[in-house]
Biopython code that builds the backbone (N, CA, C, O; Angstrom):
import numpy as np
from Bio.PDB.StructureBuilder import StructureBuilder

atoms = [
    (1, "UNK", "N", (126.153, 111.470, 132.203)),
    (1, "UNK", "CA", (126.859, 111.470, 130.953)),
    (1, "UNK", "C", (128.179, 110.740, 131.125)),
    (1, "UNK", "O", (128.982, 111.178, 131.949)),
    (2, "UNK", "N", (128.532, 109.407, 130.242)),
    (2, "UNK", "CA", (129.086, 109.162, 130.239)),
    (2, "UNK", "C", (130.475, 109.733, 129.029)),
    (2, "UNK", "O", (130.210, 110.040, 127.867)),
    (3, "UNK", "N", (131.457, 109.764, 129.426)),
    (3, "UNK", "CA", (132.627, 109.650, 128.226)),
    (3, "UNK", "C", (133.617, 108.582, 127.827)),
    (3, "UNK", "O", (133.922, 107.604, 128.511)),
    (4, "UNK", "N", (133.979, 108.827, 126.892)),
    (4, "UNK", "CA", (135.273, 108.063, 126.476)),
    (4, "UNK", "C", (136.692, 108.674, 126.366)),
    (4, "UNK", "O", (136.928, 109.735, 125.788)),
    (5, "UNK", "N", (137.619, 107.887, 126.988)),
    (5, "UNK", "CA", (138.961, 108.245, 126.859)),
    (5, "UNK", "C", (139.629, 107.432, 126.171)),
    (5, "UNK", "O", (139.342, 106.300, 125.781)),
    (6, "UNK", "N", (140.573, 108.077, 126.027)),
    (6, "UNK", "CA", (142.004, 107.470, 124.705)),
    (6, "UNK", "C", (143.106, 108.332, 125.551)),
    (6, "UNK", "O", (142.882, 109.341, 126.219)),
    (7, "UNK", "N", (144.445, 107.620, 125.329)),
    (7, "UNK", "CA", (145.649, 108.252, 126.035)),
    (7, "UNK", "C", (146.388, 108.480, 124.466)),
    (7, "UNK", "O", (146.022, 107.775, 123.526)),
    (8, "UNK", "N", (147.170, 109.250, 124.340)),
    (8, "UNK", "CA", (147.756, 109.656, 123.293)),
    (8, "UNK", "C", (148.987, 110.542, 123.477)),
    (8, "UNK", "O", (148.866, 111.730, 123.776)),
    (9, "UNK", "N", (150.773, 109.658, 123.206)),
    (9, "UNK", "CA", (151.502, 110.133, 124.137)),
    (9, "UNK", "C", (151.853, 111.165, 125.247)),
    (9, "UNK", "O", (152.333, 112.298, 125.236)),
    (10, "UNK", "N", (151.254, 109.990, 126.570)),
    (10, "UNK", "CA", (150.836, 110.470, 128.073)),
    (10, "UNK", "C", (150.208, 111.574, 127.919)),
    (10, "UNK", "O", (150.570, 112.425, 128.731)),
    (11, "UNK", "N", (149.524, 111.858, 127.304)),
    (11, "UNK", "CA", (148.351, 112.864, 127.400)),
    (11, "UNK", "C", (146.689, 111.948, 127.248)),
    (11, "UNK", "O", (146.389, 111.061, 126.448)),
    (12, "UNK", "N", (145.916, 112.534, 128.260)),
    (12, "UNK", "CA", (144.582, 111.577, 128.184)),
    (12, "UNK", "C", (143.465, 112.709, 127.808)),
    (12, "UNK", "O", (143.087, 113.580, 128.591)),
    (13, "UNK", "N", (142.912, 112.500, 126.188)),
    (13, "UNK", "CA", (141.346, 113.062, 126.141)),
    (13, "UNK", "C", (140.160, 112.394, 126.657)),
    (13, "UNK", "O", (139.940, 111.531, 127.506)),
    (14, "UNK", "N", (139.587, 112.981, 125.980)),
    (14, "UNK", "CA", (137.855, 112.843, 126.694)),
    (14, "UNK", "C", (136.959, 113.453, 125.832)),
    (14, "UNK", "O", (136.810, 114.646, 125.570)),
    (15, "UNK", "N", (136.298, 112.318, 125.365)),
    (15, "UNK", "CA", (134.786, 112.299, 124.481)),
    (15, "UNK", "C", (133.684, 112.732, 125.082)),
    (15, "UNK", "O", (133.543, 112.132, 126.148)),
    (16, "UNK", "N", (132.665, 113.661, 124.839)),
    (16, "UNK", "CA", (131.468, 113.356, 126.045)),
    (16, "UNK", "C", (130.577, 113.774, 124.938)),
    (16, "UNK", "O", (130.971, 114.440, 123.981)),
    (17, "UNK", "N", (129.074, 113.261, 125.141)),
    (17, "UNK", "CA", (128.288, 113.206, 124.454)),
    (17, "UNK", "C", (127.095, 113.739, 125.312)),
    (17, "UNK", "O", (127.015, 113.521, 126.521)),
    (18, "UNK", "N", (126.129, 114.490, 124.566)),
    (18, "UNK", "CA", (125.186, 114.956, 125.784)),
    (18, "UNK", "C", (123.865, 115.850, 124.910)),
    (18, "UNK", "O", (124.504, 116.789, 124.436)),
    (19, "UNK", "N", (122.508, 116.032, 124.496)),
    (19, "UNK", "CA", (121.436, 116.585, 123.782)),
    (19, "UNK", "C", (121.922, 117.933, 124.348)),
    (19, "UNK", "O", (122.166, 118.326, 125.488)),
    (20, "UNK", "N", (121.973, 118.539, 123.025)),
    (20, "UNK", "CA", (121.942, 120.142, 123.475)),
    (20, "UNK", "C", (120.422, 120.616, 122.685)),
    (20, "UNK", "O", (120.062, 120.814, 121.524)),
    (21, "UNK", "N", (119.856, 120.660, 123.913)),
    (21, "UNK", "CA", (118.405, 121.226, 123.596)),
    (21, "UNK", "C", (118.459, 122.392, 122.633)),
    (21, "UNK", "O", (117.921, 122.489, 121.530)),
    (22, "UNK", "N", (119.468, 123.537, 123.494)),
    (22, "UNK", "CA", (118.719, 124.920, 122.544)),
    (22, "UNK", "C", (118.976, 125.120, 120.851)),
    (22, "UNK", "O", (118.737, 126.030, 120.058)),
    (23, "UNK", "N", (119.647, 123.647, 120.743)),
    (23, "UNK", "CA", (120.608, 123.341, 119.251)),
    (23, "UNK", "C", (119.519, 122.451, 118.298)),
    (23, "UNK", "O", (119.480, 122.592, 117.075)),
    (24, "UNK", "N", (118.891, 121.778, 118.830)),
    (24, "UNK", "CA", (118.341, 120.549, 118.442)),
    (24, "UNK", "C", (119.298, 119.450, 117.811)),
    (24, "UNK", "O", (119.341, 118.733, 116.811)),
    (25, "UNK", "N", (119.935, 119.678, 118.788)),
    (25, "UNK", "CA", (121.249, 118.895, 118.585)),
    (25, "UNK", "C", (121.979, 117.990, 119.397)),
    (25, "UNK", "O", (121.892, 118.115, 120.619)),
    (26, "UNK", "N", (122.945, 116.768, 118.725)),
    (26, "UNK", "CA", (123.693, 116.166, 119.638)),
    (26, "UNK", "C", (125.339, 116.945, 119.726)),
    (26, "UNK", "O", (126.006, 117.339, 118.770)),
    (27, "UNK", "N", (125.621, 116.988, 120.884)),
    (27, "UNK", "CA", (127.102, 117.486, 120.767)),
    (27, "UNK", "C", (128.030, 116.404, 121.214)),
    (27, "UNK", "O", (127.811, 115.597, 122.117)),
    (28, "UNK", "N", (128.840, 116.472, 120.643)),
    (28, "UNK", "CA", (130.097, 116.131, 121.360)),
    (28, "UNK", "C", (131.607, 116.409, 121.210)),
    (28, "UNK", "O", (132.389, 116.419, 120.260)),
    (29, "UNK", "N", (131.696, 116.633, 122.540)),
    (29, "UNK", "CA", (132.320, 117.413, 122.946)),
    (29, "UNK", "C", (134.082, 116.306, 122.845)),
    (29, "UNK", "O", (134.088, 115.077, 122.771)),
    (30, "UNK", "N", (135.275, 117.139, 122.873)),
    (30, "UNK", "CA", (136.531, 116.929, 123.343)),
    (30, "UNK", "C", (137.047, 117.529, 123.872)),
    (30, "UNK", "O", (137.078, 118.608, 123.281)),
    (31, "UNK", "N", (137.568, 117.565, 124.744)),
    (31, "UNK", "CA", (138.519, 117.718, 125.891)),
    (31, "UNK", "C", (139.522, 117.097, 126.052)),
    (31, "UNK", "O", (139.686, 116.025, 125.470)),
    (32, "UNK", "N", (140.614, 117.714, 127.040)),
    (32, "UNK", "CA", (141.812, 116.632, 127.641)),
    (32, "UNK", "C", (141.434, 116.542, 128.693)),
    (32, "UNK", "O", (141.117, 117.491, 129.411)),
    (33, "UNK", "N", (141.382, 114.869, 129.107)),
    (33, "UNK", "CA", (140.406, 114.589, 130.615)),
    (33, "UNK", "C", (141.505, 115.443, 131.883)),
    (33, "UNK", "O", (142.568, 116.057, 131.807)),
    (34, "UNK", "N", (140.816, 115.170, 132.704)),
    (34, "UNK", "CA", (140.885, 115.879, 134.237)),
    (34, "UNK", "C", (141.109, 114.833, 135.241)),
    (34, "UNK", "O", (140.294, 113.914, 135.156)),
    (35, "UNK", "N", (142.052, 114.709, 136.235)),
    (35, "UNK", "CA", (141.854, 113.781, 137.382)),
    (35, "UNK", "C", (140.372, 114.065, 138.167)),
    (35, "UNK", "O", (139.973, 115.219, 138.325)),
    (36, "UNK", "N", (139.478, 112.697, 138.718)),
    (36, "UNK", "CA", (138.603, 112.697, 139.424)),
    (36, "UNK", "C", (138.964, 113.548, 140.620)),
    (36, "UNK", "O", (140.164, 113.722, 140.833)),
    (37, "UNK", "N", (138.178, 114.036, 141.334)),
    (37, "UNK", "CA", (138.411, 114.691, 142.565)),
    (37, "UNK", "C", (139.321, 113.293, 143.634)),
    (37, "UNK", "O", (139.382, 112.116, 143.278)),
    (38, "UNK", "N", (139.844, 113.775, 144.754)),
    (38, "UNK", "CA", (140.541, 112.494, 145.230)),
    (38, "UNK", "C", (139.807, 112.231, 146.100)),
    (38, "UNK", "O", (140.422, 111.367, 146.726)),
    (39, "UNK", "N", (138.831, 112.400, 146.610)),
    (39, "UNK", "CA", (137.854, 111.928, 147.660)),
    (39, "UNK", "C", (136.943, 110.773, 146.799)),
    (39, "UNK", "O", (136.221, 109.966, 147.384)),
    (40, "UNK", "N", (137.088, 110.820, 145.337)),
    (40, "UNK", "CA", (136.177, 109.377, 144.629)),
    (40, "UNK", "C", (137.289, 108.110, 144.881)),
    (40, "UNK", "O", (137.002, 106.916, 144.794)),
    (41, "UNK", "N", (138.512, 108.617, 145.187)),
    (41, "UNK", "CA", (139.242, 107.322, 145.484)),
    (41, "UNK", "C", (139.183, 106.021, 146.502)),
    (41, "UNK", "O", (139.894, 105.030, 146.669)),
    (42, "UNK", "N", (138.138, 106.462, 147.015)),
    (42, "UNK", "CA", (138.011, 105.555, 148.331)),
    (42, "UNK", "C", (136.423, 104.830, 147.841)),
    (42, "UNK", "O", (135.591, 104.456, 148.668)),
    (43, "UNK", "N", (136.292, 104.766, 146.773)),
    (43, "UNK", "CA", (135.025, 104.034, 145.688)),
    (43, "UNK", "C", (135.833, 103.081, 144.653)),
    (43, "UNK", "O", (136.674, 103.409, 143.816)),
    (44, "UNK", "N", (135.358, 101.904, 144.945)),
    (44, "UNK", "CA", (136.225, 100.816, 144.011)),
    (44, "UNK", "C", (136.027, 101.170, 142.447)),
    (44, "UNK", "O", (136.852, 100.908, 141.572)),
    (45, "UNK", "N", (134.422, 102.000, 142.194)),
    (45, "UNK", "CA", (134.159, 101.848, 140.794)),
    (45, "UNK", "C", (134.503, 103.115, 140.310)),
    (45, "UNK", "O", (134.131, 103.455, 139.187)),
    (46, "UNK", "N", (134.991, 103.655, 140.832)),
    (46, "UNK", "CA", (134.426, 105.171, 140.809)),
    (46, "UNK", "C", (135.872, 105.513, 139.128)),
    (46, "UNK", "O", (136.874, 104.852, 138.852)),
    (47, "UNK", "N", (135.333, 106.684, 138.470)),
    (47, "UNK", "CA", (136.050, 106.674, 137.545)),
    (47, "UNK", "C", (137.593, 107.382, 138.190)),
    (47, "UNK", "O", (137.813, 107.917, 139.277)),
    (48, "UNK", "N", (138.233, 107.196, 137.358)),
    (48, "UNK", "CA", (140.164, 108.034, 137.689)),
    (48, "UNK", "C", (139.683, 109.416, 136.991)),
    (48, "UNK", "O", (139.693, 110.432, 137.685)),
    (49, "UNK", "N", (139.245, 109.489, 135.583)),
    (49, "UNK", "CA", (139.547, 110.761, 135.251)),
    (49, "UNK", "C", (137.862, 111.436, 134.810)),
    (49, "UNK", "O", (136.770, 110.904, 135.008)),
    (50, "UNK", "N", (138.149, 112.669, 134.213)),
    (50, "UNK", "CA", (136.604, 113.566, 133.943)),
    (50, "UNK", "C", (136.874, 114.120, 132.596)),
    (50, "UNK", "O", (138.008, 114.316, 132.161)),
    (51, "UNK", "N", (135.840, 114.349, 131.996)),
    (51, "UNK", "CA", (136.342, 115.551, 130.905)),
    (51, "UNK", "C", (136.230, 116.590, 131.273)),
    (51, "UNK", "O", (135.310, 117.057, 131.945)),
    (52, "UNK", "N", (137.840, 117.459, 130.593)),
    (52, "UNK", "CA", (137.687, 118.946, 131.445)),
    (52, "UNK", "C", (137.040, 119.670, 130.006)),
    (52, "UNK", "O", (136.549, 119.201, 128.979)),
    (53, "UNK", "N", (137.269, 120.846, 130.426)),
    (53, "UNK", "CA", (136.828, 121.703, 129.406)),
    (53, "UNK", "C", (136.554, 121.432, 127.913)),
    (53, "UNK", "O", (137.111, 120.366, 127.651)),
    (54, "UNK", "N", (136.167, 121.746, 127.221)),
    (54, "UNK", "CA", (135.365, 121.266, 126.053)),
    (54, "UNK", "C", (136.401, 122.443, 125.031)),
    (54, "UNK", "O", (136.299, 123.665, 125.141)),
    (55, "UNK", "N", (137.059, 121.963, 124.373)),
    (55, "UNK", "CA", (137.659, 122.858, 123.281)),
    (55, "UNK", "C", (136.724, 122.572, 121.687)),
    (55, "UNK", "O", (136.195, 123.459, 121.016)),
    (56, "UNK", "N", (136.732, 121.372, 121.437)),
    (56, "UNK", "CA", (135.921, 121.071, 120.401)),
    (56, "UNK", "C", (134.534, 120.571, 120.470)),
    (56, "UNK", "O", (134.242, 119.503, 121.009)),
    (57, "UNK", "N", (133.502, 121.540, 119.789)),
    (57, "UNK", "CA", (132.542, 120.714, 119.872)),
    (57, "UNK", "C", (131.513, 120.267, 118.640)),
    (57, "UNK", "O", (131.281, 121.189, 117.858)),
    (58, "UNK", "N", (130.996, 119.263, 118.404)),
    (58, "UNK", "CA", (130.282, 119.424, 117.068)),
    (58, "UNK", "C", (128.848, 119.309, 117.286)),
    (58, "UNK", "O", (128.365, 118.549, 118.125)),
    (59, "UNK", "N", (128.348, 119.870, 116.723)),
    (59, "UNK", "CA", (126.414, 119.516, 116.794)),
    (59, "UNK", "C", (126.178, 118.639, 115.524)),
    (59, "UNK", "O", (126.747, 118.694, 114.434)),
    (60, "UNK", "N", (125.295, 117.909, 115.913)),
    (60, "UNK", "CA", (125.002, 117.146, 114.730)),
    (60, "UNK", "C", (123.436, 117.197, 115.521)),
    (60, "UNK", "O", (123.140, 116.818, 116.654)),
    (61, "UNK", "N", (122.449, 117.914, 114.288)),
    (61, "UNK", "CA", (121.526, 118.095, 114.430)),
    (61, "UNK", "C", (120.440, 116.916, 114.450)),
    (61, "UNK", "O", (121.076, 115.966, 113.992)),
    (62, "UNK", "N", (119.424, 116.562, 114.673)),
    (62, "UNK", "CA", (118.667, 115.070, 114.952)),
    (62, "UNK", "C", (116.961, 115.632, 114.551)),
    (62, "UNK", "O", (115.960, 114.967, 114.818)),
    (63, "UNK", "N", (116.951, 116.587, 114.067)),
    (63, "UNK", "CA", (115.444, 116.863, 113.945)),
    (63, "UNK", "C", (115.367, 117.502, 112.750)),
    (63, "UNK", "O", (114.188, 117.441, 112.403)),
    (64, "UNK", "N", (116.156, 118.212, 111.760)),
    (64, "UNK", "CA", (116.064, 117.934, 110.412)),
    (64, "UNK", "C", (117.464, 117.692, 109.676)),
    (64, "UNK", "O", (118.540, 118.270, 109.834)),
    (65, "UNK", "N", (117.089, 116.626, 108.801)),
    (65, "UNK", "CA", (118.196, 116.131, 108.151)),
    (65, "UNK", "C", (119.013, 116.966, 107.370)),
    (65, "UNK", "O", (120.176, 116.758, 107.023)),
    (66, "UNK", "N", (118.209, 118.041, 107.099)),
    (66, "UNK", "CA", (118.957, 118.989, 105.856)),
    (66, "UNK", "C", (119.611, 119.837, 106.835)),
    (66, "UNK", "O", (119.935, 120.875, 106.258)),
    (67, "UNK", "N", (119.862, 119.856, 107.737)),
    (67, "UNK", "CA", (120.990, 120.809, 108.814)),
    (67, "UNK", "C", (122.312, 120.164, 108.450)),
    (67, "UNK", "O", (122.407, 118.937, 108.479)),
    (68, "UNK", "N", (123.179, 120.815, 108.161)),
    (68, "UNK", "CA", (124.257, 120.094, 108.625)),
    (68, "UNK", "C", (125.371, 120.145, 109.813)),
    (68, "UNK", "O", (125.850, 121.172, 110.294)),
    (69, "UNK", "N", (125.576, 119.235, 110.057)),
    (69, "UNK", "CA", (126.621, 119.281, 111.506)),
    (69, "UNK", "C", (127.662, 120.435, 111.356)),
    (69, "UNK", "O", (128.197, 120.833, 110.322)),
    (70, "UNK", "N", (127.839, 120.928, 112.793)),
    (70, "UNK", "CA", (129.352, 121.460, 112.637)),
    (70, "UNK", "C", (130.082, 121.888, 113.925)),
    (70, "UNK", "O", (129.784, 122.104, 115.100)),
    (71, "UNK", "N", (131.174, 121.908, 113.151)),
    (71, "UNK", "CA", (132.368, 121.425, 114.798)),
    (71, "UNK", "C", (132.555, 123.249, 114.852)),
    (71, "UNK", "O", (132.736, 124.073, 113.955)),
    (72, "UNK", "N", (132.375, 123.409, 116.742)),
    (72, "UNK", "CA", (132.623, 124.562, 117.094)),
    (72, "UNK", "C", (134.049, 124.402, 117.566)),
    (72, "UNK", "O", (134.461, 123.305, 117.942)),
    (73, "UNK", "N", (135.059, 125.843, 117.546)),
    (73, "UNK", "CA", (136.068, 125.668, 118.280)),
    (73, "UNK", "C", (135.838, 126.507, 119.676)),
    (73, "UNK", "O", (135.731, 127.700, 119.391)),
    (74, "UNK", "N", (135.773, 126.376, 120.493)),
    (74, "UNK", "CA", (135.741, 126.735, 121.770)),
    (74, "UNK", "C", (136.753, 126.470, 122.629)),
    (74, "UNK", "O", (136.758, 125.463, 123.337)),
    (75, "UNK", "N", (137.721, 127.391, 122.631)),
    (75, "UNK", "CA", (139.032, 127.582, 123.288)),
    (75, "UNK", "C", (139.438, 129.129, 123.588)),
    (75, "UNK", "O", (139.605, 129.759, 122.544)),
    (76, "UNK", "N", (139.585, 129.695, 124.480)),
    (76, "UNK", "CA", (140.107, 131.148, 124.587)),
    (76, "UNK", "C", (141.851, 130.741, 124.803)),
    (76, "UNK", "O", (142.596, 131.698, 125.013)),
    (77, "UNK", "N", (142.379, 129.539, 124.757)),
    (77, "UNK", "CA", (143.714, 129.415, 124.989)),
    (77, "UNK", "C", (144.320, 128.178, 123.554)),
    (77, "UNK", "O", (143.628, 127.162, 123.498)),
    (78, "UNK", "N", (144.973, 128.221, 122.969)),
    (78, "UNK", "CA", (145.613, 127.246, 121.846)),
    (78, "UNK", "C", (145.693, 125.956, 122.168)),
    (78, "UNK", "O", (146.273, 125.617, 123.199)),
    (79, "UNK", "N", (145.236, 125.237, 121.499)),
    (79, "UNK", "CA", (145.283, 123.394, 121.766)),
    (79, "UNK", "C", (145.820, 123.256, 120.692)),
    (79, "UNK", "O", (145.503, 123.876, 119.677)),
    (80, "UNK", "N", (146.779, 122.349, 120.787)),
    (80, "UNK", "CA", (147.596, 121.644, 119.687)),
    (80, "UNK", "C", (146.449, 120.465, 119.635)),
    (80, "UNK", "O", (145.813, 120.293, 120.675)),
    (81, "UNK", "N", (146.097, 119.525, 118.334)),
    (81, "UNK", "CA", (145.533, 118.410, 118.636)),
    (81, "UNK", "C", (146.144, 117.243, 117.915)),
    (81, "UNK", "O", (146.083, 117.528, 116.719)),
    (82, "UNK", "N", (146.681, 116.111, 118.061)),
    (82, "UNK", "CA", (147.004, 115.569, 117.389)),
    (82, "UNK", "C", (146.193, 114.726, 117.009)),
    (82, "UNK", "O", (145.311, 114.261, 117.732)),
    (83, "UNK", "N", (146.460, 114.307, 115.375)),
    (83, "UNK", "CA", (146.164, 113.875, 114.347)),
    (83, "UNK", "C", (145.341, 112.700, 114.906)),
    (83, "UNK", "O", (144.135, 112.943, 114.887)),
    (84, "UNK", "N", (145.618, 111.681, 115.321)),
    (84, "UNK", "CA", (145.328, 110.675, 115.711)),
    (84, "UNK", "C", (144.303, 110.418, 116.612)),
    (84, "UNK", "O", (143.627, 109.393, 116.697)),
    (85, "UNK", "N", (144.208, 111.927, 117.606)),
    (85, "UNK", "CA", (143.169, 112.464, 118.239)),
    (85, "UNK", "C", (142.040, 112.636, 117.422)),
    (85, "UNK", "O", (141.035, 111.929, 117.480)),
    (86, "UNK", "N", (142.254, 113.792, 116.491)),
    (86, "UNK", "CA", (141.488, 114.608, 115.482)),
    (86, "UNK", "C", (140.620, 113.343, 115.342)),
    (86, "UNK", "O", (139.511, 113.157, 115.842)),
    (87, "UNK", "N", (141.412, 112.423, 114.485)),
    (87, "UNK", "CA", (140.467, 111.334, 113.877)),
    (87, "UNK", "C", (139.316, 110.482, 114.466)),
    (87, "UNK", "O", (138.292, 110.063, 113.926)),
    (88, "UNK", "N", (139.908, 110.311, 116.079)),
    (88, "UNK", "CA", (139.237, 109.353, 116.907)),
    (88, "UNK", "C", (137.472, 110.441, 116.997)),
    (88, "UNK", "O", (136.372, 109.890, 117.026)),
    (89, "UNK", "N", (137.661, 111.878, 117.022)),
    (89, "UNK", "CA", (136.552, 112.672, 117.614)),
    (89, "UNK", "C", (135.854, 112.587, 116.269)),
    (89, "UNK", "O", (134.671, 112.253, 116.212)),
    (90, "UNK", "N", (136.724, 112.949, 114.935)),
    (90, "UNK", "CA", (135.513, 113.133, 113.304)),
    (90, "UNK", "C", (135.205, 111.544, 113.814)),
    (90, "UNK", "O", (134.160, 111.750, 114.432)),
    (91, "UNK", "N", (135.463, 110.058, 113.945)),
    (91, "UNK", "CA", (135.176, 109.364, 113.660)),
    (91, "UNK", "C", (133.588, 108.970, 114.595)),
    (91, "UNK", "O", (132.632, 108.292, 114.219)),
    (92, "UNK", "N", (133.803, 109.683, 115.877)),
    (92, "UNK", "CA", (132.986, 109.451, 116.727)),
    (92, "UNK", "C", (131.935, 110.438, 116.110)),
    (92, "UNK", "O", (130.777, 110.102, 116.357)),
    (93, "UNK", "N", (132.082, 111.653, 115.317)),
    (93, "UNK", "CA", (131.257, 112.772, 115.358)),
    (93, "UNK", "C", (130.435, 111.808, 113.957)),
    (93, "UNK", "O", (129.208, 111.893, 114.007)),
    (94, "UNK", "N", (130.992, 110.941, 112.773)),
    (94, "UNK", "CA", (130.568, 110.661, 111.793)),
    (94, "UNK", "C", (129.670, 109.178, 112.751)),
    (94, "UNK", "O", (128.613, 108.771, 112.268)),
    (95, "UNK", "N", (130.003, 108.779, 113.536)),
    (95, "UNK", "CA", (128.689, 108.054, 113.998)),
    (95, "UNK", "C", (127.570, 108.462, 114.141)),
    (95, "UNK", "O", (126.567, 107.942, 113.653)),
    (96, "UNK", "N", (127.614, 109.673, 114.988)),
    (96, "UNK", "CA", (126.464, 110.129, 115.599)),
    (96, "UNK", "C", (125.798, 110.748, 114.470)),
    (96, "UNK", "O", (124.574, 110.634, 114.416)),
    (97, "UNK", "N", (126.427, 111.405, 113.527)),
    (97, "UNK", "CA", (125.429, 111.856, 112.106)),
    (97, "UNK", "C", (124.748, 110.686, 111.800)),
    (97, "UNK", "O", (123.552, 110.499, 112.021)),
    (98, "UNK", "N", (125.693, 109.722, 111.176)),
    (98, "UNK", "CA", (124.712, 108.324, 110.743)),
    (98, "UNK", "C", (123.951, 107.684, 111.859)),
    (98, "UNK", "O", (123.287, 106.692, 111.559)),
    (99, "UNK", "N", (123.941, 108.195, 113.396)),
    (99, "UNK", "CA", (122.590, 107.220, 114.205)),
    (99, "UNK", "C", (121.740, 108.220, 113.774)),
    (99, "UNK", "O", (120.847, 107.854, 113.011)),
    (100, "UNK", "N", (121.793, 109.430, 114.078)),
    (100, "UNK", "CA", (120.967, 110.871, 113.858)),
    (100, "UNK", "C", (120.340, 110.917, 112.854)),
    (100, "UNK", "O", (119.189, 111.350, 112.905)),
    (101, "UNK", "N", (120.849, 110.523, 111.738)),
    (101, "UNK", "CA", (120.072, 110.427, 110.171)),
    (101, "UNK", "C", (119.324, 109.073, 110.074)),
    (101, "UNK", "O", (118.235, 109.235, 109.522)),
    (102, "UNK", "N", (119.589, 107.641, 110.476)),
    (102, "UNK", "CA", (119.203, 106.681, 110.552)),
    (102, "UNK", "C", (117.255, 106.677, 111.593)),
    (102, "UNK", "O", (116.118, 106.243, 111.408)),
    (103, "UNK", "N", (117.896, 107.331, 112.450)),
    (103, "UNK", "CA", (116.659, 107.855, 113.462)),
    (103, "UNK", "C", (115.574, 108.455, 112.672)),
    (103, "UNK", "O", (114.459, 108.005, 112.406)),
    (104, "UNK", "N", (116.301, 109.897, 112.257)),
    (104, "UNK", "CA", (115.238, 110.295, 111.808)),
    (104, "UNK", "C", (114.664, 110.086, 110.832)),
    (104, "UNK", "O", (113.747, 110.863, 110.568)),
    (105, "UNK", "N", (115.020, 108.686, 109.657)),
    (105, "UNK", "CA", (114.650, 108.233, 108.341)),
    (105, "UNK", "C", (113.532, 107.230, 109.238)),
    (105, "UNK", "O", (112.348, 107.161, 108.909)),
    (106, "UNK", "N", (114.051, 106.542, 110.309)),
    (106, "UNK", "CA", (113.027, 105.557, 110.944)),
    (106, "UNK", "C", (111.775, 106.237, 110.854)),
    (106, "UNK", "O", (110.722, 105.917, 110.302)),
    (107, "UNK", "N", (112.126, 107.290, 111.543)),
    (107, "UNK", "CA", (110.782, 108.107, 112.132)),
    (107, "UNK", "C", (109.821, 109.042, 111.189)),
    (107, "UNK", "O", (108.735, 109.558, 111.453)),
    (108, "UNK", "N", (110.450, 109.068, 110.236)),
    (108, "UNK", "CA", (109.699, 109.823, 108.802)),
    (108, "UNK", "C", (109.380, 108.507, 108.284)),
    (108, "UNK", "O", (108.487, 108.864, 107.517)),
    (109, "UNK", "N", (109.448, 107.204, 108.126)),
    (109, "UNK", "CA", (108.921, 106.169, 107.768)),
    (109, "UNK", "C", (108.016, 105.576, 108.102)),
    (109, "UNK", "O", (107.238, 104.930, 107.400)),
    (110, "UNK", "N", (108.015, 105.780, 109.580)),
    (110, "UNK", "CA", (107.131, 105.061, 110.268)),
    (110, "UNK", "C", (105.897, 106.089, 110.379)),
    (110, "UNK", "O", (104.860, 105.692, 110.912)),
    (111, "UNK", "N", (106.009, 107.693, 109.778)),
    (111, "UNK", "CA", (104.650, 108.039, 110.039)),
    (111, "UNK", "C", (104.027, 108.168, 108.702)),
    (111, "UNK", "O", (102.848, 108.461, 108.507)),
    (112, "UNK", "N", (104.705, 107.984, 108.016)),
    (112, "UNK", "CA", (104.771, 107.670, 106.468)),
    (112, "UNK", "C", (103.611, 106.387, 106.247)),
    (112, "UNK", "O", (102.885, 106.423, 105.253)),
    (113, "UNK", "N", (103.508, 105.362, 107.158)),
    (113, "UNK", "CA", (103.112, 104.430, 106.975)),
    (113, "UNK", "C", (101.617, 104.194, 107.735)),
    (113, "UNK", "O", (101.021, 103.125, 107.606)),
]
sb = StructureBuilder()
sb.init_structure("model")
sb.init_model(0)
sb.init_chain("A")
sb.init_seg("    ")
for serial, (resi, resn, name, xyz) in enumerate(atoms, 1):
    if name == "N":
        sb.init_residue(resn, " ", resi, " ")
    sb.init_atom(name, np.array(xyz, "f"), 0.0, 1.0, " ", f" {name:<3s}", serial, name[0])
structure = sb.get_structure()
């Protein structure tokens, strides 16, 4: 699983995307990333940071359209998030609805046919 980061004054999140089976769902997740362990430092490719803990997460369901997505909060401790953050994760979360719905219109079409 790969993620995406954004820095957002000197603070660095983390996108991660990943099938949550028992959901029938895609999640993705935000976090504020994590330094790599320091033993990946001696790997030219190797990434700098990880996503840590998952405070936000949204499902966006992929197997019926009439579900609708929704963002869990998962935090036992307070995250401030800023705005600019917020937006980057709905914007990433409103992709994955429209591949998710796009998919599954393919696939009701194509047996349609």
């Amino acid at each position: 699983m790969s993620a995406e980061l954004k820095d957002h004054a000197g603070r660095l999140y983390a996108i991660q995307f990943h099938y949550a089976l028992p959901d029938d769902s895609w999640a993705v997740e935000l976090s504020e990333a994590v330094p790599a362990p320091d033993s990946w430092a001696e790997y030219p490719d190797a990434v700098t940071h990880l996503p840590g803990p998952p405070f936000l997460v949204a499902l966006v369901p992929d197997e019926d359209p009439n579900l609708e997505p929704t963002v869990r909060v998962h935090s036992p401790a307070e995250h401030v998030v800023p705005y600019e953050i917020m937006r980057w994760f709905m914007a990433q979360v409103a992709d994955q609805v429209e591949h998710s719905r796009t998919a599954f219109e393919r696939a009701d079409h194509e047996t349609a046919d």
